[in-house]
N, C-alpha and C positions, 0 to 999 in steps of 0.2 A: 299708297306706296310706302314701304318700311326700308329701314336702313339696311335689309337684306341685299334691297335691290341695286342699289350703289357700290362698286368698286371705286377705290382708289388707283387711279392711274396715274398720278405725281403729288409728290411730296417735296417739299424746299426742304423738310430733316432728313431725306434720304439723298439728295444731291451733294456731291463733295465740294465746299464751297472755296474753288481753285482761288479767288481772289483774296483769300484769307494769304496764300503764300506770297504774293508780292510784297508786302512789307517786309518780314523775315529776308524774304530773297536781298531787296534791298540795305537791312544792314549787316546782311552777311556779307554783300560782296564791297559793300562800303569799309566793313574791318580787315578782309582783306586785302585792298589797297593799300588802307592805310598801316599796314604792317609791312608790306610789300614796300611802302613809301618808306615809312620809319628804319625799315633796316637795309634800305640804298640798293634794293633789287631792280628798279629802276634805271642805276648806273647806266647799264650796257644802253639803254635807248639813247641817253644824253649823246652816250659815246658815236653812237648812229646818226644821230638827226642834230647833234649838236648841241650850240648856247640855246637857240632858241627854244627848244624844249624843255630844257633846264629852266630857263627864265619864265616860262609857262606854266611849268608844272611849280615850282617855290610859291608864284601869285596865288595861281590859281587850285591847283591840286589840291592843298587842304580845306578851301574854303568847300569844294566841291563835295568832297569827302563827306566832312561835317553837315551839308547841306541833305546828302544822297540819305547821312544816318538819321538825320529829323524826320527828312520823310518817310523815311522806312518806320519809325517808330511811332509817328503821328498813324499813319495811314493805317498800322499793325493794330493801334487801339477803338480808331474810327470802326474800322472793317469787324472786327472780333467783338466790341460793344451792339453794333446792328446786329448781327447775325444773332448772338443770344437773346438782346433783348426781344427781338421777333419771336427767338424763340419759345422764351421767357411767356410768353405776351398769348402765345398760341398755348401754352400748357394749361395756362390759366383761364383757358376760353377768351378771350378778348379779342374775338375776332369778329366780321359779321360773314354772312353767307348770305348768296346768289344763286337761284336757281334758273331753270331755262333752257329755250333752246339755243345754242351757239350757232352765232354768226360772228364770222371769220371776214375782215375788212382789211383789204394792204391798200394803203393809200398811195402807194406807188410803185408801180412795177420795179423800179432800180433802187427800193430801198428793203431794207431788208425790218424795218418796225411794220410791226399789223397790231390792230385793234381786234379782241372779242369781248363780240356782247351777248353777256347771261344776264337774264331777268331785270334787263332796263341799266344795269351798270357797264361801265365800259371799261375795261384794261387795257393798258398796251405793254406791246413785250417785242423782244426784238431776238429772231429766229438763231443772231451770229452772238447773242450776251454771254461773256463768260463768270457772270457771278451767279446768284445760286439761286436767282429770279426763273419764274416761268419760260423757256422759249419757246412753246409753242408742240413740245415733243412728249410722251410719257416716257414713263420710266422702263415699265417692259412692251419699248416699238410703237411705231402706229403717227400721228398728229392728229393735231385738233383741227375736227374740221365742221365749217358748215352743214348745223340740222343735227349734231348730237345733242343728245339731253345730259347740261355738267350740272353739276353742281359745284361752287367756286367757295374756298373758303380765302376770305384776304382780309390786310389790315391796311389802312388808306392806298384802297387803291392794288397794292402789290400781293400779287398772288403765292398764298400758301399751302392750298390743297387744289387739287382737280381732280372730282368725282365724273366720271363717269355710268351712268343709269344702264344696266344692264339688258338688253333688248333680251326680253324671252324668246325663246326658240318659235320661230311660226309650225303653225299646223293646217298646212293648206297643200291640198293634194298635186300632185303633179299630173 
């Protein structure tokens, strides 16, 4: 069997890794507030809801602010550090690979995490994940399903390639 044979059906470098934009989201709308706060656009609530919101928002308002902007910028480095150095990590080959045939385990009908196992290793990945891990889908259509032959490339555990093994055409008469 040559590398002919295998197609790439998902790629973690070709998924858009949406979890990267929560932090950003986060201290953008944190600066916002706090502009919003700083230059008393605010006013008209107080004037609505009164002292109590005023007395609220003085406590608690900046504390929150400043807390929203840490995690936006913790979270912004955590997120963008993983995803390169994975990537990083995979350029470099440093990965290992799994071959086999796939079976496909939901350990529970109401949960949406399944286990596959290629060539005696086991993954889990979850069908509803929005970061830029495996769910279970390729890139153009289809799922993973029990009795394909992948090939899995990954780095502890988290999956970074899904090869799929090319079934030749049969030639059996009708």
């Amino acid at each position: 069997m040559t590398d002919a044979d295998w197609i790439i059906v998902w790629d973690f470098r070709d998924t858009f890794p949406w979890y990267l934009i929560t932090g950003p989201a986060m201290v953008a709308g944190a600066s916002l507030l706090f502009y919003f706060k700083l230059l008393g656009y605010d006013a008209w609530i107080s004037d609505v809801w009164g002292a109590v919101y005023a007395w609220i928002s003085r406590i608690l308002g900046y504390p929150i602010i400043v807390l929203v902007l840490v995690a936006g910028l913790f979270g912004t480095y955590l997120s963008a550090s993983h995803f390169l150095g994975q990537r990083a990590a995979f350029e470099r080959g440093e990965y290992a690979v799994s071959e086999g045939m796939a079976a496909v385990i939901n350990p529970s009908p109401a949960s949406a995490a399944q286990v596959l196992e290629v060539g005696g290793e086991s993954f889990e990945y979850s069908v509803h994940d929005g970061a830029f891990d495996f769910a279970g889908r390729f890139t153009e259509g289809g799922i993973v399903q029990t009795g394909m032959q992948l090939r899995i490339s990954h780095i502890d555990g988290r999956i970074l390639r899904v090869e799929r093994r090319e079934q030749p055409p049969t030639d059996t008469p009708h």
